[in-house]
C-alpha positions as CSV (number, residue, x, y, z in Angstrom):
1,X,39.6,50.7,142.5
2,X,36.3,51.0,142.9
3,X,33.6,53.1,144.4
4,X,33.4,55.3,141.1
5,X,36.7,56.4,141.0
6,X,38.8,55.9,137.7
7,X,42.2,55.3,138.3
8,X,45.0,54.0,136.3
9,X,47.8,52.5,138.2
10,X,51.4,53.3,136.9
11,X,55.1,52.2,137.3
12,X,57.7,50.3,135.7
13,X,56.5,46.9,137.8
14,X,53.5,44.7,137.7
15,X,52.1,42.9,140.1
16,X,48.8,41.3,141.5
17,X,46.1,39.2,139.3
18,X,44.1,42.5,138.8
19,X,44.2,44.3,134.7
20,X,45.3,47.8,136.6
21,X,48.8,46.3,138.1
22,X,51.6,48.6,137.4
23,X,53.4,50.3,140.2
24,X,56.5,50.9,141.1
25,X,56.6,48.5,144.3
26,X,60.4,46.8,145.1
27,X,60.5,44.1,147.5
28,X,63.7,44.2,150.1
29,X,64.1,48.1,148.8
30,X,64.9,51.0,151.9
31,X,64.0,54.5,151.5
32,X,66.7,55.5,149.5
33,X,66.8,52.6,146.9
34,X,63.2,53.3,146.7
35,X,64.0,57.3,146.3
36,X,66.6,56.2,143.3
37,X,64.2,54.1,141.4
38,X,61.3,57.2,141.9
39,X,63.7,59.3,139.6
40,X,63.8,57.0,137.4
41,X,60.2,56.7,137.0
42,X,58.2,59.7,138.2
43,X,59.5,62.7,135.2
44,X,58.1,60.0,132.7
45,X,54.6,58.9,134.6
46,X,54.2,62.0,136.3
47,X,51.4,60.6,139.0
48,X,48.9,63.2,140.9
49,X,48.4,60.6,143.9
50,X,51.2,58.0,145.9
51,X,50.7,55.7,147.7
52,X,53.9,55.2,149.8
53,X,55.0,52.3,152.2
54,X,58.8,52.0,152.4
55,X,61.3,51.4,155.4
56,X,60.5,48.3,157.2
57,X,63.6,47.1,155.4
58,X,65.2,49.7,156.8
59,X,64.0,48.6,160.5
60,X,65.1,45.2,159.7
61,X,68.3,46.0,158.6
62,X,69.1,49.0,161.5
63,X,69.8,51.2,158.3
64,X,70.7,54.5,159.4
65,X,67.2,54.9,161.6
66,X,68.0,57.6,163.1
67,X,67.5,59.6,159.7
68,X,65.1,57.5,158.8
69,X,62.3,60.5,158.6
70,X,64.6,62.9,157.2
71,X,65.3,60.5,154.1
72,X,61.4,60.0,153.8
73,X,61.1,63.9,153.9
74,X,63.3,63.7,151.0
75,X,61.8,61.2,149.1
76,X,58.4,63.2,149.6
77,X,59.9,66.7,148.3
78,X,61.1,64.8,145.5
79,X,57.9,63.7,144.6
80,X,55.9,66.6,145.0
81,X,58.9,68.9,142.5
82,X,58.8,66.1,140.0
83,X,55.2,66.0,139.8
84,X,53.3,69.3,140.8
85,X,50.4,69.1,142.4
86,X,50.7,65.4,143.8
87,X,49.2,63.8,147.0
88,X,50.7,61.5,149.3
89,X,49.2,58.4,150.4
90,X,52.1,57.9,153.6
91,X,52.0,54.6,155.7
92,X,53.3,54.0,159.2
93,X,55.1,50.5,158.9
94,X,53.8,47.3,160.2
95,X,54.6,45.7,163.6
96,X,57.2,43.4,163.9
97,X,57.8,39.9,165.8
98,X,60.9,40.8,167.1
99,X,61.3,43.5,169.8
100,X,64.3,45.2,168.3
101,X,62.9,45.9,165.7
102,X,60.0,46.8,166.3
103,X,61.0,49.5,168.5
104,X,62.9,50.8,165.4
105,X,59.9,50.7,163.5
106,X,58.2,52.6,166.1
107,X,60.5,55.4,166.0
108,X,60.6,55.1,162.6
109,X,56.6,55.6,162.6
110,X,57.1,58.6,164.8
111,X,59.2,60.5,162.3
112,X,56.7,59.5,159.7
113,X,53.7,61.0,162.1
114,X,56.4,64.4,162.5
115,X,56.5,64.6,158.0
116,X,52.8,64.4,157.8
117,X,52.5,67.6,160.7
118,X,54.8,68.9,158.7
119,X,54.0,68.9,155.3
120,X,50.2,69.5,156.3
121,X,51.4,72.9,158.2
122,X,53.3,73.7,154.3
123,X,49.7,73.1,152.7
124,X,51.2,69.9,151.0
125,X,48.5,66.9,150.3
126,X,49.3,64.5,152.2
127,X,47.4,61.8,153.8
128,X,48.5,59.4,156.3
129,X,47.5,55.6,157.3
130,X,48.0,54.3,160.1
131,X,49.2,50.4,160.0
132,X,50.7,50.1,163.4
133,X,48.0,51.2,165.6
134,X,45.8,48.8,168.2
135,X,43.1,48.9,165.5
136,X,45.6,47.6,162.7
137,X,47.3,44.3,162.1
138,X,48.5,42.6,164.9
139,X,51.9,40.4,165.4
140,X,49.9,37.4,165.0
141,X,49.1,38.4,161.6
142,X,52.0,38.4,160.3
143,X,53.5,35.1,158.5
144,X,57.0,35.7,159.4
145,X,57.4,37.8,162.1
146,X,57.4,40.7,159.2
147,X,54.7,40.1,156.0
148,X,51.3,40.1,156.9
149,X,49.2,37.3,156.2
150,X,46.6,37.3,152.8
151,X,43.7,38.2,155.9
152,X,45.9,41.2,156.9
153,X,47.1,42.0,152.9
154,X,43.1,42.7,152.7
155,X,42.7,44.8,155.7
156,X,46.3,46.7,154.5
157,X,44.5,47.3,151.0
158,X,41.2,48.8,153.3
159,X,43.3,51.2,154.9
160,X,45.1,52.4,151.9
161,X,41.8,52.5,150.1
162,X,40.6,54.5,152.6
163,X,43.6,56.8,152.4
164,X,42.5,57.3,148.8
165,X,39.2,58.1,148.6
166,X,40.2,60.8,151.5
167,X,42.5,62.3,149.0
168,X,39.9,62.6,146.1
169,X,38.4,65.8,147.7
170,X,41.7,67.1,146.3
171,X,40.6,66.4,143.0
172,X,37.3,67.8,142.9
């Protein structure tokens, strides 16, 4: 991070060529493998800001879309008893190539918009960004139908940035 800010990335992972790489990111995870590994990880780190972007795999997989938002509500509560005080960085999922599933990621992204209304009406931090919009990566960005290109990687790393330094007012 820059722009002032002093951060210190945590998790049980590491990933990226930068010295601040920890996180707790797990490629091909839903929402609720994703929820498991949090309470394995969260009581010891105890964060004060997430950053959370979990169930495309969930899209791709037609895992149980349907409850989809109400298994993200959970993970969020989860996070904000285990560490007190916390902010959410949520993201909308990515586009997808194929039609199927990106209609499920759209009404995956729906239920996503319906936690952050929500949780902001219970006076819970909680930020959203928006990766599925006109304004954010588009299919032909993506290198698989699914994963964004390095180009796109950037912009996603933008948006999330942005996300954060919204957030830091709650710090002040």
């Amino acid at each position: 991070m820059s722009d002032g800010y002093i951060v210190d990335m945590v998790g049980s992972r590491k990933s990226g060529s930068m010295e601040n790489n920890d996180n707790e990111g797990w490629r091909g995870f839903g929402i609720e493998q994703v929820t498991n590994k949090a309470k394995r990880s969260v009581p010891r780190l105890l964060p004060n800001l997430f950053v959370v972007n979990v169930g495309s795999n969930d899209c791709v997989q037609d895992f149980e879309i349907e409850t989809a938002g109400k298994r993200m509500s959970d993970l969020l509560e989860y996070l904000y008893t285990a560490s007190p005080g916390s902010t959410v960085i949520l993201s909308t999922l990515l586009s997808n190539l194929d039609g199927k599933i990106d209609s499920r990621v759209q009404y995956v992204n729906e239920q996503f918009w319906e936690i952050e209304k929500a949780r902001t009406a219970e006076g819970r931090k909680i930020i959203i960004v928006d990766m599925h919009g006109h304004d954010g990566p588009q299919i032909g960005d993506l290198t698989d139908g699914t994963h964004p290109n390095d180009p796109v990687g950037k912009i996603s790393a933008n948006r999330h940035f942005g996300g954060v330094v919204n957030a830091m007012p709650c710090y002040a």
